[in-house]
C-alpha positions as CSV (number, residue, x, y, z in Angstrom):
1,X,-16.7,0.4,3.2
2,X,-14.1,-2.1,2.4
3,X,-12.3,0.3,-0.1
4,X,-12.5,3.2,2.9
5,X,-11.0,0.8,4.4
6,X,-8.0,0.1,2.3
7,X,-7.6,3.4,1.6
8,X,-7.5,3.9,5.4
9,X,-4.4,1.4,5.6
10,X,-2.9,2.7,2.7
11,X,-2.5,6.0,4.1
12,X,-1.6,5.3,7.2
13,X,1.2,2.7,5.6
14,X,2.3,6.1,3.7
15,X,2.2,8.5,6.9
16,X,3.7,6.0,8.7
17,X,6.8,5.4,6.0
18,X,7.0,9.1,6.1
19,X,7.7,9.3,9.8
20,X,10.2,6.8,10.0
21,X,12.0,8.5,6.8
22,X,11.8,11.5,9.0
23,X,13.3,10.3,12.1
24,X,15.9,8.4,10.0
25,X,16.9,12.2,8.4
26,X,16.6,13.6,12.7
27,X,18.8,11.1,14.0
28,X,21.2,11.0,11.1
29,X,21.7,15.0,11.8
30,X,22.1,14.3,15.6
31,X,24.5,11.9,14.7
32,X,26.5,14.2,12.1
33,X,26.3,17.1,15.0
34,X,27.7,14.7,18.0
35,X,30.5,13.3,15.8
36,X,31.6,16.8,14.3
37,X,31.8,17.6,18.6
38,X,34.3,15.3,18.9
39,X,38.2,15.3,19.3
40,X,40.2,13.2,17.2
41,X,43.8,13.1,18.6
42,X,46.3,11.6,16.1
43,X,50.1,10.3,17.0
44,X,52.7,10.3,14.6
45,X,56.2,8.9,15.4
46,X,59.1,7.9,13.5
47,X,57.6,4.4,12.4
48,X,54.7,6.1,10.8
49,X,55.7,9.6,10.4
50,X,54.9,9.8,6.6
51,X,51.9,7.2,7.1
52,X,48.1,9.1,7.0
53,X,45.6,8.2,9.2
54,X,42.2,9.0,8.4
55,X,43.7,10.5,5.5
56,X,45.5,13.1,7.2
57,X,48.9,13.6,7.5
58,X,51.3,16.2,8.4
59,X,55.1,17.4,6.3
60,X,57.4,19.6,7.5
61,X,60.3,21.0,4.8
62,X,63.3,23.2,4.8
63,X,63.1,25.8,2.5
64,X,65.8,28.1,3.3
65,X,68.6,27.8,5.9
66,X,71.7,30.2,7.1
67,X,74.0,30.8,10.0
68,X,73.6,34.2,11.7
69,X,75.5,34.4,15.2
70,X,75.0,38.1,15.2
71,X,71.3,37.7,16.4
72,X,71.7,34.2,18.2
73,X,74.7,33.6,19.0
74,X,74.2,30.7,20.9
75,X,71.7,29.0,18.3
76,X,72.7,30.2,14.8
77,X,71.5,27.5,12.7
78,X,68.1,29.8,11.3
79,X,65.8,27.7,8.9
80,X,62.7,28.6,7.3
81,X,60.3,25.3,7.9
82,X,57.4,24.8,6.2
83,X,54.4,22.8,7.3
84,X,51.6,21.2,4.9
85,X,48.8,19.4,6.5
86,X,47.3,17.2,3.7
87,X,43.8,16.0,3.9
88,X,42.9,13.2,1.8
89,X,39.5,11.8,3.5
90,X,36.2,13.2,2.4
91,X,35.8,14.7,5.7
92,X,36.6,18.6,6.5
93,X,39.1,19.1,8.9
94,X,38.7,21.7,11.3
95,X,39.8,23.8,14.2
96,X,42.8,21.8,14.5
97,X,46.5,22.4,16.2
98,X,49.8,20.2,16.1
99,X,52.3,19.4,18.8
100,X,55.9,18.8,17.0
101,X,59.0,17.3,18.5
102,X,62.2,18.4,16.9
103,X,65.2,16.7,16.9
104,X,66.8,19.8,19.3
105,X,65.6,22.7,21.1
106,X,65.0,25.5,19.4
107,X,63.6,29.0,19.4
108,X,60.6,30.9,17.1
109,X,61.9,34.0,15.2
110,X,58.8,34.6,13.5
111,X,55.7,32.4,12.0
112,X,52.6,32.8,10.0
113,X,49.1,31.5,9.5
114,X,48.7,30.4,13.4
115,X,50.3,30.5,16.9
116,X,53.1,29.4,17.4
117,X,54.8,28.4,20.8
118,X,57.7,26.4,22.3
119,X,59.2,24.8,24.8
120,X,62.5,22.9,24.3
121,X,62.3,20.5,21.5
122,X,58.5,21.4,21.2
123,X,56.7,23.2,19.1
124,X,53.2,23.8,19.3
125,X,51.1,25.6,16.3
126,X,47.1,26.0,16.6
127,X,45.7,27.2,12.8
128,X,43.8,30.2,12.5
129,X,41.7,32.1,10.2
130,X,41.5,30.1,6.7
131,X,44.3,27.5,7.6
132,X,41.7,26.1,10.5
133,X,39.5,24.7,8.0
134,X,41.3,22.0,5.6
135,X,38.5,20.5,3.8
136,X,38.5,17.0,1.8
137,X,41.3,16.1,-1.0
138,X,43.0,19.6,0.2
139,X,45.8,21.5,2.4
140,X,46.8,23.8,4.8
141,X,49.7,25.4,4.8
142,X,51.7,26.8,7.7
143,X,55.4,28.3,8.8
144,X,57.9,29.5,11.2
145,X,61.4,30.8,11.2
146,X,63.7,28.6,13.8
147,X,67.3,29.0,15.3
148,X,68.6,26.1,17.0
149,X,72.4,24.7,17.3
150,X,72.0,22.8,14.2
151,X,69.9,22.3,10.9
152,X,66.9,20.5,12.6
153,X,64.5,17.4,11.4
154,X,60.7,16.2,12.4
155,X,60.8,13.4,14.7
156,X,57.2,13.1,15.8
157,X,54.0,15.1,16.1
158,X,50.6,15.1,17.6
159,X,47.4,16.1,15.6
160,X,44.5,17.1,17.1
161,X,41.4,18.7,15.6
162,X,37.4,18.0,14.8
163,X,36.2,16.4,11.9
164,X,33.1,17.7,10.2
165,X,30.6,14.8,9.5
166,X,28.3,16.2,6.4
167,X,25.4,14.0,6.4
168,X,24.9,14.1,2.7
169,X,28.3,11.6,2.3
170,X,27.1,9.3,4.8
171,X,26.2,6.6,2.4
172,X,23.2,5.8,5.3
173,X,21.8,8.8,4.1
174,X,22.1,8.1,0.1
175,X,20.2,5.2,1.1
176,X,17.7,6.9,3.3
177,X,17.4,9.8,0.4
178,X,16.9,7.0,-2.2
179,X,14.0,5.7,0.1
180,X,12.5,9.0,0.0
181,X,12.5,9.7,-3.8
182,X,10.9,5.9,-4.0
183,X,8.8,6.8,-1.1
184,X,7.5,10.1,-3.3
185,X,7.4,8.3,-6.3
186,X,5.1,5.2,-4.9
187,X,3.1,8.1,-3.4
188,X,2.5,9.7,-6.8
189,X,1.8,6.7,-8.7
190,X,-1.0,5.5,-5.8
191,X,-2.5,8.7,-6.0
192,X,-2.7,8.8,-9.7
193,X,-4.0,5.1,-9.5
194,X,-6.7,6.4,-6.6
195,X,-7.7,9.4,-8.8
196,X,-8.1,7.2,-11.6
197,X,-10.2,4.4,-9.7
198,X,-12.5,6.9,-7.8
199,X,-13.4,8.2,-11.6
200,X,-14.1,4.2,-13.0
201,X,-16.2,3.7,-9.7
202,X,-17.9,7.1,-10.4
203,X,-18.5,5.7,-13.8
204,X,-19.0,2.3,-12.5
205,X,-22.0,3.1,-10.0
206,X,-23.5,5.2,-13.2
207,X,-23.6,2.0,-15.5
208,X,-24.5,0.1,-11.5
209,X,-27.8,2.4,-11.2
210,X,-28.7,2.9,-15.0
211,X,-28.1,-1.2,-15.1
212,X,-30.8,-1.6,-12.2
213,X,-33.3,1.2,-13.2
214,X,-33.2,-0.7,-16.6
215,X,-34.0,-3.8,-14.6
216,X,-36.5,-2.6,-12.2
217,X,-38.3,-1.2,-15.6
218,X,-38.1,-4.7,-16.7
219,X,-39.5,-6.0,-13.6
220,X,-42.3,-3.7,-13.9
221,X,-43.5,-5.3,-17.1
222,X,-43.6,-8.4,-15.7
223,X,-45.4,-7.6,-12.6
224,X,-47.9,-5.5,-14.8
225,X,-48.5,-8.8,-16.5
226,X,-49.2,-10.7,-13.8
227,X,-49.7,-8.8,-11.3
228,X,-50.5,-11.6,-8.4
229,X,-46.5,-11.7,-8.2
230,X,-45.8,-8.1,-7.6
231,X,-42.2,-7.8,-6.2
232,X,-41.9,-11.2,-6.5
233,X,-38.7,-10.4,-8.4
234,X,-37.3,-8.0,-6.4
235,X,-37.9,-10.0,-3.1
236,X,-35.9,-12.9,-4.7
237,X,-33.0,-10.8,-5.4
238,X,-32.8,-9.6,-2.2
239,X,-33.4,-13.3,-0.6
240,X,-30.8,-15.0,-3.2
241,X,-27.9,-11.6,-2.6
242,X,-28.4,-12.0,1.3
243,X,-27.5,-15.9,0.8
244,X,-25.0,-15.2,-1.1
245,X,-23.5,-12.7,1.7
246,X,-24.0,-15.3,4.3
247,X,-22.1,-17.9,2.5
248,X,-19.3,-15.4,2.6
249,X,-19.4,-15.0,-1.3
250,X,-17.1,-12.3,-2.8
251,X,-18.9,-8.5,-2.7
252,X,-18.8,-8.4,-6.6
253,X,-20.2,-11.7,-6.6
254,X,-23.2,-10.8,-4.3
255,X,-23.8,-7.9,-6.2
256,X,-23.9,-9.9,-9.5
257,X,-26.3,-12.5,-8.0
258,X,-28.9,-9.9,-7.1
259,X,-29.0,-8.1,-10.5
260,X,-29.4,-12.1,-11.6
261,X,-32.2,-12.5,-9.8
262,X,-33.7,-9.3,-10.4
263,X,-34.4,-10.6,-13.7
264,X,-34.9,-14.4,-13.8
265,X,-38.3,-14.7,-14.4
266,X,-38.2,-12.0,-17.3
267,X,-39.0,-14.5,-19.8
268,X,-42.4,-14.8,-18.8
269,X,-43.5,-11.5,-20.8
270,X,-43.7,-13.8,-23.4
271,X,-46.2,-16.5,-21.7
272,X,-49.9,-15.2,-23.0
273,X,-52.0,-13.9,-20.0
274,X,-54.7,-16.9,-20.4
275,X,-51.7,-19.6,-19.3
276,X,-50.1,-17.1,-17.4
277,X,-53.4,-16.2,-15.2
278,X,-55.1,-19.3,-15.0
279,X,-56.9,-19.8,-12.4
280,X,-57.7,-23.6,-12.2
281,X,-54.9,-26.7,-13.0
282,X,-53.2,-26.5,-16.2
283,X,-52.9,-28.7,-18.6
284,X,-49.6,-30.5,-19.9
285,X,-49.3,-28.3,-23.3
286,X,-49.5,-25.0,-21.1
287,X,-47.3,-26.1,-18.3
288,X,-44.6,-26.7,-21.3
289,X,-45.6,-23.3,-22.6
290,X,-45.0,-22.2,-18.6
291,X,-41.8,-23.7,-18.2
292,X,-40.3,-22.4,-21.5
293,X,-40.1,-18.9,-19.8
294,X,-36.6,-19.7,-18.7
295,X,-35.5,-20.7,-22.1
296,X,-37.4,-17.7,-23.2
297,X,-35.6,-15.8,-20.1
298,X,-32.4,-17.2,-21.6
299,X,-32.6,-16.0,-25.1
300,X,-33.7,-12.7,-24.2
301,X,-30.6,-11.9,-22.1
302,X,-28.4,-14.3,-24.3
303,X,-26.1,-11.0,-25.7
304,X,-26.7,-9.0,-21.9
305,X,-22.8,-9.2,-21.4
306,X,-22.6,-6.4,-19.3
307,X,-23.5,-8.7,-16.0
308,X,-21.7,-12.1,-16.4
309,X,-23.7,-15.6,-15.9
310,X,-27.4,-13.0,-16.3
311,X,-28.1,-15.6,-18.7
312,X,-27.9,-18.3,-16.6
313,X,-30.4,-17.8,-13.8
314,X,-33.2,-17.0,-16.1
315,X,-32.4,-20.5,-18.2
316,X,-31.7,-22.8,-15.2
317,X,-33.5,-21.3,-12.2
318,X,-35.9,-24.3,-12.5
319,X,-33.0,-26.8,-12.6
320,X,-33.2,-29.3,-9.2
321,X,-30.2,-30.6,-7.9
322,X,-31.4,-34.5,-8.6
323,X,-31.5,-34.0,-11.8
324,X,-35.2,-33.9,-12.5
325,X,-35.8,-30.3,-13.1
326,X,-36.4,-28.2,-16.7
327,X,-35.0,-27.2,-19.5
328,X,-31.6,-29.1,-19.3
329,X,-31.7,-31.6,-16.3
330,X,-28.8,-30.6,-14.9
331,X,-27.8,-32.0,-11.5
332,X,-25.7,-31.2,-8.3
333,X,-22.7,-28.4,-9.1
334,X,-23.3,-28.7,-13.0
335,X,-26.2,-26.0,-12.1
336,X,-24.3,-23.0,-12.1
337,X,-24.1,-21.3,-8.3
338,X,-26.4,-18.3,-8.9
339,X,-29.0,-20.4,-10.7
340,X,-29.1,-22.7,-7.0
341,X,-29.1,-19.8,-4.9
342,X,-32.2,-18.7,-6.9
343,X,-34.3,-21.8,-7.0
344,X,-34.3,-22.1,-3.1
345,X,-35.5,-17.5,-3.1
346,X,-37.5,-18.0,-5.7
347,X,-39.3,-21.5,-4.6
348,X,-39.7,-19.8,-0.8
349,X,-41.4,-17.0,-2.5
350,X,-43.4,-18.8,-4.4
351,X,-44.6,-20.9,-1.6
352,X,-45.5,-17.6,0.5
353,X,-46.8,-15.6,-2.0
354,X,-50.7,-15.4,-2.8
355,X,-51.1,-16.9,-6.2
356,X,-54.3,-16.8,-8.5
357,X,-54.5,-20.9,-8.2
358,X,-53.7,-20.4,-4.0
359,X,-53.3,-18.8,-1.1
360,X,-49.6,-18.5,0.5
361,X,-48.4,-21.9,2.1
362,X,-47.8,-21.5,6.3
363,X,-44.6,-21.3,7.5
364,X,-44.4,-24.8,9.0
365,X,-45.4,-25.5,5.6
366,X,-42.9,-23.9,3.9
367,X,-39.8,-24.5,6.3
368,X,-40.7,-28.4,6.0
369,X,-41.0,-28.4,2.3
370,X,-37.7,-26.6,2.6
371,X,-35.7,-29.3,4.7
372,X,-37.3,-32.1,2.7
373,X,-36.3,-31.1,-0.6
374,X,-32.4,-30.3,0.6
375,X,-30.4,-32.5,-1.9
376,X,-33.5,-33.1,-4.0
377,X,-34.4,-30.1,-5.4
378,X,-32.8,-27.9,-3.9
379,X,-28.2,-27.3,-2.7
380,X,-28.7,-28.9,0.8
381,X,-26.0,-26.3,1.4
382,X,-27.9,-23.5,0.9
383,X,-31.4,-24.4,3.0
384,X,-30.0,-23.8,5.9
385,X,-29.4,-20.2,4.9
386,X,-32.6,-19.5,3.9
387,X,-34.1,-20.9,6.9
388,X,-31.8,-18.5,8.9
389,X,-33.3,-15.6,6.9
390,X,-36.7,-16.7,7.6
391,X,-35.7,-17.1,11.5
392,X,-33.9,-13.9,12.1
393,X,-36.3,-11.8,10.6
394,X,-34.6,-10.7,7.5
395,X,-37.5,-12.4,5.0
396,X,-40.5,-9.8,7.3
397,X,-38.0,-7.2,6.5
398,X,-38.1,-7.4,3.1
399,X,-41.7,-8.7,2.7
400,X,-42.6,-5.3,4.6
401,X,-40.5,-3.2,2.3
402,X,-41.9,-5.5,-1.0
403,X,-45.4,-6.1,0.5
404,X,-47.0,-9.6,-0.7
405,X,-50.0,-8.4,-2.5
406,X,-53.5,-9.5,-1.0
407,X,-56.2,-10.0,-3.3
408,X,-58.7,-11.1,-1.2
């Protein structure tokens, strides 16, 4: 559930990156649209005739000049003047016209490459065909033969036209493109990552269930052995992994503590049934030949390495927190946590379980035995918990799933 969960945010984090790439892209074309729909008027005068703005800039030459009064006899001076309109920006340059002021009034003879008109010192040319579209670091050419009273010169011009924003140049959308190849590539490498984790887990939930069948075969041994603790084992797991859960211990961790459990007693295969099954009080040499089950327990599952700290809560489930308990006398937090979690399941057990010696304690038996031995033999941090279980009715829940076997 928690990895559904993760992968849940992680997707959305990914559809929701996606969107915002993909409005960044809508609005950036919008924007490119609008601004191409806009026109840009441009002044020129004598102070900055020659000066570009926004990289453009307009020339105007003689190329060829004569005197013909034949035709115009009023206006002979006939030039040819040639216009260049120079782009230097990286933006295209469309659609455009100019509005020239001579330095006298003249008339058009002829002109290419647009329209031409006039009107006194005015000339007015609006581009067509090719010549409309000047696109970045390039020029348009344009001409016009003109009489007038003298040999004429440029004093001024208006430009107006549209300029094409391309949304590739924007350096907004280099950024937002560089985004998206990151965005693609994060995207590739978490799904690689996901492929590859759903196969360990696959894997990992194989070596999980071969791992437990192995230990539930265990288990079975030891319950054929002595057979007055059937599920005893199994019911501590699930006592000490519900603990665990309570004390808001880490998943992996819970997990861990159950399989722990699941096999703390297995070291009393070893204890021969006439100790093992006594029925009356036993004597001092086979209590010590009891007790060494969890040294037993320990050897046995001394090179298990597959579950880290299995060792440990076979060889110190019998530690008490004062110090007083078997086989090392360790005290307080130097028993390690799994092995504490398991003393108080596997003592509650014990204490409601039928035994060959005794019946099962009562509960107000049990639940005072419990509170008086809270920082004696048993974490007084951890009591409480297993008192809850007992109260909220997860200990008949798992008695009624691992029955308490009756043998009288």
């Amino acid at each position: 559930m928690i990895q559904f969960q993760k992968y849940k945010a992680s997707l959305l984090s990914f559809i929701i990156t996606f969107v915002i790439l993909v409005i960044c892209f809508i609005a950036l074309y919008c924007y490119c649209i609008y601004q191409s729909g806009v026109l840009h008027t441009y002044v020129f005068t004598e102070d900055n005739l020659n000066i570009p703005q926004d990289g453009l800039s307009l020339s105007v030459t003689v190329t060829k000049q004569w005197i013909d009064e034949s035709l115009h006899p009023d206006i002979p001076a006939g030039a040819q003047y040639d216009g260049i309109l120079k782009n230097g920006s990286e933006i295209t340059f469309k659609n455009w016209k100019a509005e020239l002021i001579f330095s006298g009034n003249l008339k058009i003879d002829s002109s290419w490459n647009g329209l031409f008109m006039s009107s006194g010192k005015r000339l007015t040319f609006v581009a067509e065909g090719n010549p409309a579209t000047v696109l970045p670091h390039s020029t348009s050419t344009f001409g016009a033969v003109l009489y007038a009273v003298n040999l004429m010169s440029l004093k001024s011009y208006t430009l107006k036209g549209y300029r094409l924003i391309c949304m590739q140049k924007l350096p907004v959308f280099r950024a937002a493109a560089a985004l998206f190849v990151l965005w693609c590539i994060i995207l590739i490498i978490y799904t690689a990552i996901q492929l590859r984790t759903a196969a360990y887990r696959k894997r990992q939930e194989l070596d999980s269930r071969i791992i437990v069948q192995s230990m539930n075969t265990l288990t079975s041994f030891i319950d054929a052995k002595d057979t007055y603790t059937k599920g005893h084992s199994t019911r501590v797991a699930e006592y000490a992994a519900e603990m665990a859960r309570c004390m808001k211990i880490d998943h992996n961790e819970v997990t861990q503590i159950y399989y722990i459990a699941l096999m703390h007693d297995c070291g009393k295969i070893s204890i021969p049934d006439a100790v093992l099954k006594k029925n009356g009080r036993l004597t001092d040499e086979e209590y010590s030949v009891i007790k060494s089950h969890t040294v037993i327990g320990g050897e046995m599952l001394q090179n298990f390495t597959a579950i880290p700290g299995i060792r440990d809560g076979a060889l110190y489930h019998h530690e008490r927190f004062d110090g007083k308990g078997y086989p090392s006398g360790l005290a307080g937090f130097q028993i390690p946590l799994c092995a504490r979690i398991i003393c108080i399941a596997d003592s509650f057990d014990a204490m409601s379980s039928n035994r060959c010696y005794r019946r099962s304690l009562p509960l107000k038996v049990i639940l005072k035995e419990l509170e008086q031995n809270a920082g004696r033999q048993f974490d007084p941090a951890f009591v409480p918990v297993m008192i809850k279980l007992i109260e909220n009715g997860f200990v008949n829940k798992t008695q009624e799933k691992y029955p308490i076997i009756d043998y009288n």
